[in-house]
N, C-alpha and C positions, 0 to 999 in steps of 0.2 A: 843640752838636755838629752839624755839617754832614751833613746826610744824602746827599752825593756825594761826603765821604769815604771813601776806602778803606784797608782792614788798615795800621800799617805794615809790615810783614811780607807784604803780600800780593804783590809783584814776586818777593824770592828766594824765596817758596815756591811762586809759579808755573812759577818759572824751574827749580828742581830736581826739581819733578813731572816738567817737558819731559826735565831731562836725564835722570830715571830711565825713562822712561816711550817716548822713540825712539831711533833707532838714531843714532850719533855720527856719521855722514855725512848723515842726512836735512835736507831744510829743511822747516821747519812753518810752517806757515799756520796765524795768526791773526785773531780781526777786531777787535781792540783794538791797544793800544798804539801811537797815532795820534803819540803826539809822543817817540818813542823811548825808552823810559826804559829801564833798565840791564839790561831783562830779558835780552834776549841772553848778557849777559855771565855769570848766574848759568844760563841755560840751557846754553850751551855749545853751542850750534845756531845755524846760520846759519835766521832767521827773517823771513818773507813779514808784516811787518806791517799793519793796518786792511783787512784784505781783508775787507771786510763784505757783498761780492754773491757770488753763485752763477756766473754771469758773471765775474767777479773772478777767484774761487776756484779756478775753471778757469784761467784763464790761469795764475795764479802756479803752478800744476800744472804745467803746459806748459814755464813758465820754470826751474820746478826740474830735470824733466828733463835728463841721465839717472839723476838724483842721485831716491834715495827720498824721499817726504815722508808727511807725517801733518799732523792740526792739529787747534788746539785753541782750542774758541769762547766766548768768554763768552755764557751766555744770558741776560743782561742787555739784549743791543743791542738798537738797534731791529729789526736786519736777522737777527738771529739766530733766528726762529721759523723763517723765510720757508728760510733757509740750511740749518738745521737737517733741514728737513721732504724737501730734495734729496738728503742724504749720505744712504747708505744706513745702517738704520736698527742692520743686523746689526755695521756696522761702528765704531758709536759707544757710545761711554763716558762717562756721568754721572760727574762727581766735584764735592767741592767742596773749595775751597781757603779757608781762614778763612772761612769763611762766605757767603764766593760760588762760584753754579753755574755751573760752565765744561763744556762738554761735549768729551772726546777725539775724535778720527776716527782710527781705528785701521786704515787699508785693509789688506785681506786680500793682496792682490795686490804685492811689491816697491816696483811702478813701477806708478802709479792710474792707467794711461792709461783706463783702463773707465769713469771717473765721468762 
């Protein structure tokens, strides 16, 4: 067994966490899914993929504009403690998905221009 396998079930059950979980117009920022996999499509979100810096994270903020956004991080990555440690703290959500920790960012605010 490959220890950098993952679920097979683990993309549509990310994907319909997203759709349950933000509003149908938002874009979300992730900082995985580097080589496109299908998750969009079970999301139903137009979605900011590998954004793994803070610096990043921001921009793709900027670029969703004026359209809402939320995101949701694996904390598995490298860049994910570092990431993690800038969103505010009130506005994140631990879940896991088959067995991996992904954390929500749930901004308070429509439109995060604040972060």
């Amino acid at each position: 067994n490959d220890d950098n396998s993952e679920p097979p079930t683990l993309i549509p059950d990310v994907g319909h966490l997203i759709d349950r979980t933000f509003p149908a117009d938002a874009v979300v920022i992730c900082n995985f899914d580097r080589y496109y996999s299908p998750l969009p499509f079970y999301a139903r979100r137009v979605l900011a993929n590998d954004v793994r810096t803070y610096a990043d994270w921001q921009g793709a903020l900027s670029e969703a504009l004026p359209r809402p956004a939320g995101g949701i991080v694996w904390a598995g990555a490298p860049d994910a403690a570092d990431l993690l440690s800038r969103l505010p703290a009130a506005e994140t959500r631990p879940v896991t998905v088959d067995g991996i920790p992904f954390v929500l960012w749930l901004p308070r605010a429509a439109s995060p221009r604040n972060l």
